[in-house]
N, C-alpha and C positions, 0 to 999 in steps of 0.2 A: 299478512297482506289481505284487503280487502277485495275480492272479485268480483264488478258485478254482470260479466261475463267471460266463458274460457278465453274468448279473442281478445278483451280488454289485458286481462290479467298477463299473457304472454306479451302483448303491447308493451306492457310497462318495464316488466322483464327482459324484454330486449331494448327497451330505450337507456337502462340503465348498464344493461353489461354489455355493451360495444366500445375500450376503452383502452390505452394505448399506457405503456409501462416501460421505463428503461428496463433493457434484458439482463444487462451483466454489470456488476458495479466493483469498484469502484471504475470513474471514467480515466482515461490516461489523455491529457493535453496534447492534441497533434495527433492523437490516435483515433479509431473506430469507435465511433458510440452506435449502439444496437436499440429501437424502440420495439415492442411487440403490441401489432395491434388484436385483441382478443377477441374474438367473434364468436366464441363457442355458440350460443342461443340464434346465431344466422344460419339460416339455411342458405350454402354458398359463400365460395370466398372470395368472389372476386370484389377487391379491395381496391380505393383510391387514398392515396394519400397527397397532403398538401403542405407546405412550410409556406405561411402566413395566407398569403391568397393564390399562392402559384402551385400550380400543375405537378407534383414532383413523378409520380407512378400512375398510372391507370391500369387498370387490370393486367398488370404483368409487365405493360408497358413502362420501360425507365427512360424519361427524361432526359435527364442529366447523370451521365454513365460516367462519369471520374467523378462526381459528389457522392453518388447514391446506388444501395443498389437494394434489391427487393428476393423475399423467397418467402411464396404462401407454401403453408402448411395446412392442413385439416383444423378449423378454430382458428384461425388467426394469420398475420403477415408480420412477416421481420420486416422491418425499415433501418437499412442499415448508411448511417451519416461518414463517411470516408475523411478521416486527417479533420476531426473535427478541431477549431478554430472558435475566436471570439463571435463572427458572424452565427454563426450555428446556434446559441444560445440566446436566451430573455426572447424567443421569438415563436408564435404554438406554432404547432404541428395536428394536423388532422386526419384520421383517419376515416374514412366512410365506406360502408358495408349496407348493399342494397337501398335501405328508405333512411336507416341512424347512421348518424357520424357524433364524433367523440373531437375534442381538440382540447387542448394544453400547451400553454405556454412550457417551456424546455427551462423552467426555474432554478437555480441551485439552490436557493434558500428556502424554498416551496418544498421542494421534491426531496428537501436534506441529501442531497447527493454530495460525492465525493469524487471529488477532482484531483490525481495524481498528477504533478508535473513529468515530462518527459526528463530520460536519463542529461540530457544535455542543459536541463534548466536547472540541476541542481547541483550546487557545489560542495567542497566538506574540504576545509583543512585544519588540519593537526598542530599544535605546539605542545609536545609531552612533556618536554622542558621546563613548559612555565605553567603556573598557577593557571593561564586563560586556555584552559587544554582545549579547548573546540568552537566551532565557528561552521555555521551550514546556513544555506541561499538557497532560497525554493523560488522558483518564480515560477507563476500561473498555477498556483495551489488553493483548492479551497477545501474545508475553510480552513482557518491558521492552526496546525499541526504544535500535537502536544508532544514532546522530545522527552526521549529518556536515555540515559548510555549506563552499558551493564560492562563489569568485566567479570569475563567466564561464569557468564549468567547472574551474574547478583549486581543487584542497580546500585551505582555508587553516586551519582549524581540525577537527580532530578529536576530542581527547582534551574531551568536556565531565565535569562533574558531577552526577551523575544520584540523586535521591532516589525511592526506590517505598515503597508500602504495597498489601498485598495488601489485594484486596476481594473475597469472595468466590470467583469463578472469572477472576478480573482484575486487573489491577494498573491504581491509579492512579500518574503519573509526572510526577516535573518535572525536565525538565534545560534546562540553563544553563551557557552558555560564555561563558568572559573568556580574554582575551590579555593572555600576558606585557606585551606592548608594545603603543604606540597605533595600528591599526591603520588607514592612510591609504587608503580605501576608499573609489571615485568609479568612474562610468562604468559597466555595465552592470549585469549582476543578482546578486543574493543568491539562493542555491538551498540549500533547507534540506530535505535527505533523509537518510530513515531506513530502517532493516530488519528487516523479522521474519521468523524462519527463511530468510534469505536470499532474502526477495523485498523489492525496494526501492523504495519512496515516496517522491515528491515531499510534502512538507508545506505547504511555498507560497515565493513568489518576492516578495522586495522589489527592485523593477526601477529605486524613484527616488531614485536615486543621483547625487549631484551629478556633474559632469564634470568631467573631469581636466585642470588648464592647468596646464601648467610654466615654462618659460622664454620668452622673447621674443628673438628676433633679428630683427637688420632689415637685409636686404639689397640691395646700390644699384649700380644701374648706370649708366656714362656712354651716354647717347646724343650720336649724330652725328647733327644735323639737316642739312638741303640748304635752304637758304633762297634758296638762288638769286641769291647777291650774290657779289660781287666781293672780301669779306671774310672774315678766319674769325672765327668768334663761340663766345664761351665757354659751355659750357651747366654749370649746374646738375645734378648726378645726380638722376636718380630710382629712388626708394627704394620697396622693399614691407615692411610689418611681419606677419609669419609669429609665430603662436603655435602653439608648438608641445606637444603632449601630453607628461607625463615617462612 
């Protein structure tokens, strides 16, 4: 970078890194979303923040105490959005420090973030029975989640059927997977995990899974008793019956 003087040169450097970043990701629907506004190069933090044109924080001051709530730090201020909602998104957000301010719009598509649905929006039910072993509902997900189900850690199915519809800033989604063939599935657990932007979820575990019995063999051996006689005596084998898992 070119200077053409020390006070320009810091100018510039503070107009560009005044700038606000979601804190923790992925986000959870209906939960906390955390932004952090970064001020390291201000001297001072007292900070205002705005959602569109409106007031949200002023230096410390919170606004709207069941939406929002604030904790400056040395370099920066959390802005922290409460049970965040469809309202809360496609909408900037501004942070201002001293003379610079920073704003962005709260984009999913922009920001590539990751939207988990809450435990209540997503469904999973089972048919072990039949060829269409699975069937899972995501609603207010983004973006549309790649599924994979493992048993006892090895992926047996991959390739599902996946229906979406956008909904606003979300997609709801249903996918469902069937096998070619009948899938002879005993003994430990079903692992049904998914991925958004390459972070990946457990969705949940069906663990009661009959057990596995295969064949029977039964093997026998002769014993030699000592009976303590003057004769030899015929024995009977004896046998153990072993089941064995296929």
């Amino acid at each position: 970078m070119h200077c053409v003087s020390d006070n320009l040169c810091d100018f510039v450097i503070n107009l560009v890194a005044v700038f606000w970043e979601i804190n923790e990701l992925p986000i959870t629907f209906g939960g906390n979303v955390t932004l952090f506004c970064n001020t390291t190069s201000i001297r001072g933090n007292k900070i205002t923040w705005m959602k569109k044109s409106d007031v949200i924080v002023h230096h410390g001051l919170v606004f709207y105490k069941s939406k929002f709530a604030e904790y400056s730090v040395n370099g920066g201020s959390f802005l922290t959005i409460m049970n965040a909602n469809e309202s809360d998104f496609g909408v900037s957000y501004t942070c201002i420090a001293d003379i610079f301010s920073f704003d962005l719009i709260l984009d999913l598509d922009v920001l590539n973030v990751s939207v988990v649905p809450s435990e209540n929006d997503v469904s999973i039910s089972w048919n072990l029975s039949s060829r269409r072993l699975l069937r899972i509902y995501f609603a207010r997900i983004f973006p549309i989640p790649h599924c994979q189900v493992f048993h006892n850690e090895t992926n047996i199915l991959k390739t599902a059927t996946t229906i979406s519809e956008r909904d606003g800033y979300f997609y709801n989604v249903s996918v469902s997977f069937s096998s070619p063939y009948q899938l002879k599935l005993c003994d430990g657990n079903l692992d049904v995990q998914w991925s958004l932007n390459n972070q990946t979820i457990s969705v949940g575990i069906k663990s009661a899974l009959p057990a596995c019995y295969g064949y029977i063999t039964i093997k026998c051996a002769r014993l030699n008793l000592d009976r303590r006689v003057s004769r030899v005596i015929t024995v009977f084998p004896t046998c153990k019956l072993f089941i064995l898992q296929s």
